[in-house]
C-alpha positions in Angstrom: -28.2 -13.2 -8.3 -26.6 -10.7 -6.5 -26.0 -12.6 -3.5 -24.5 -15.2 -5.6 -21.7 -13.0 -6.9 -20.9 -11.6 -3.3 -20.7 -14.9 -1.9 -19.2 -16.4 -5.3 -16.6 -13.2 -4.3 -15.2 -14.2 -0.8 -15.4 -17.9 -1.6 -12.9 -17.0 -5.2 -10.6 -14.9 -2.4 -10.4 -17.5 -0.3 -9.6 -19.8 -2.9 -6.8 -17.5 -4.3 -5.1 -16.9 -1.0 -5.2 -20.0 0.8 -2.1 -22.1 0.9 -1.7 -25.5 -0.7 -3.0 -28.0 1.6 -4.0 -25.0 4.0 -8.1 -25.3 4.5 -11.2 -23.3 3.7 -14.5 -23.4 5.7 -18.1 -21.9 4.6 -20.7 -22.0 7.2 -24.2 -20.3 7.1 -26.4 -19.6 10.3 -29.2 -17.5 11.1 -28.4 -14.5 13.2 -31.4 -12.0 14.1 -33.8 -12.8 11.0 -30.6 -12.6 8.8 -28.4 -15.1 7.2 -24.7 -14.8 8.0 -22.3 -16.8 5.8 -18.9 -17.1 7.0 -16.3 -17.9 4.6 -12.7 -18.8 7.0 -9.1 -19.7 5.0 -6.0 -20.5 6.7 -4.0 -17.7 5.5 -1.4 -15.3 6.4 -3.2 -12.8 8.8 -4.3 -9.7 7.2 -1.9 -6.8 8.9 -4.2 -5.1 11.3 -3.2 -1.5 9.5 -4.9 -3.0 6.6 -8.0 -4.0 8.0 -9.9 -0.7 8.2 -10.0 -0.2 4.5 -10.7 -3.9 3.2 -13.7 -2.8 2.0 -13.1 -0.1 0.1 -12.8 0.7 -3.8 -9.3 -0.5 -5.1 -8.0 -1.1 -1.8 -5.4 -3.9 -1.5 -3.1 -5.4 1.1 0.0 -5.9 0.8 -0.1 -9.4 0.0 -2.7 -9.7 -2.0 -0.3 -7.1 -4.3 1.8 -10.4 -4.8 -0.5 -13.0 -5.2 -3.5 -11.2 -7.6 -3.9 -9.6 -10.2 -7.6 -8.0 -9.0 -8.2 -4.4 -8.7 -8.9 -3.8 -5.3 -13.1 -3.8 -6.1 -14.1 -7.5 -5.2 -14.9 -6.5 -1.3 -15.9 -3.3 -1.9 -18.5 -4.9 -4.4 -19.6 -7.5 -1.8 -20.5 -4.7 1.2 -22.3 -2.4 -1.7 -24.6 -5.9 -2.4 -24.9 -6.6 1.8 -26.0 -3.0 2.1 -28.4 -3.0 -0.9 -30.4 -5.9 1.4 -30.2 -4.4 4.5 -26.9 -6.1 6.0 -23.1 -5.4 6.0 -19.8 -7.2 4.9 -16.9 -7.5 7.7 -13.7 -9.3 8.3 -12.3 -10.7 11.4 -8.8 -12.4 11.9 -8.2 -15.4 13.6 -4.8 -17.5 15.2 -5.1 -19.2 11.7 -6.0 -17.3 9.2 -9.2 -14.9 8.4 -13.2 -15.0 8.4 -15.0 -12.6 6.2 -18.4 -12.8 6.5 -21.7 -11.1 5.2 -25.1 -10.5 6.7 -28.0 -10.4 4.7 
């Protein structure tokens, strides 16, 4: 269940700030004994000042002020449940858009 509600988490964000007609990919592969799900959106890149504190309570970017009306908590949520099993919660830009990803 818990799992559920992290990865319910990144695929709602992705969801919520991807474009129309922009594109969302989940993948899931084994890495080391662990499962890593990848959740990427086309998306404006998350400024790289930004990134450092993604994951922590009631932070939000800049654009995501505009676009939701969340509290900052959703990430932080989803690393608290990849630590409680033994993984971690990260996010990685790309040309297109942004990856988060968690490892459980």
């Amino acid at each position: 269940p818990h799992f559920f509600l992290a990865f319910n988490n990144l695929v709602s964000n992705a969801v919520n700030y991807t474009p129309n007609h922009g594109m969302i990919e989940i993948q899931a592969v084994a890495e080391n004994g662990k499962i890593r799900i990848n959740v990427y959106n086309t998306s404006i890149q998350i400024p790289e000042n930004e990134r450092a504190t993604l994951f922590t309570p009631f932070a939000r970017t800049s654009f995501s002020k505009s676009k939701s009306t969340g509290t900052g908590l959703g990430l932080y949520i989803v690393r608290k449940i990849a630590e409680a099993h033994g993984g971690y919660a990260e996010h990685s830009a790309t040309p297109t858009g942004n990856v988060f990803s968690i490892v459980i």
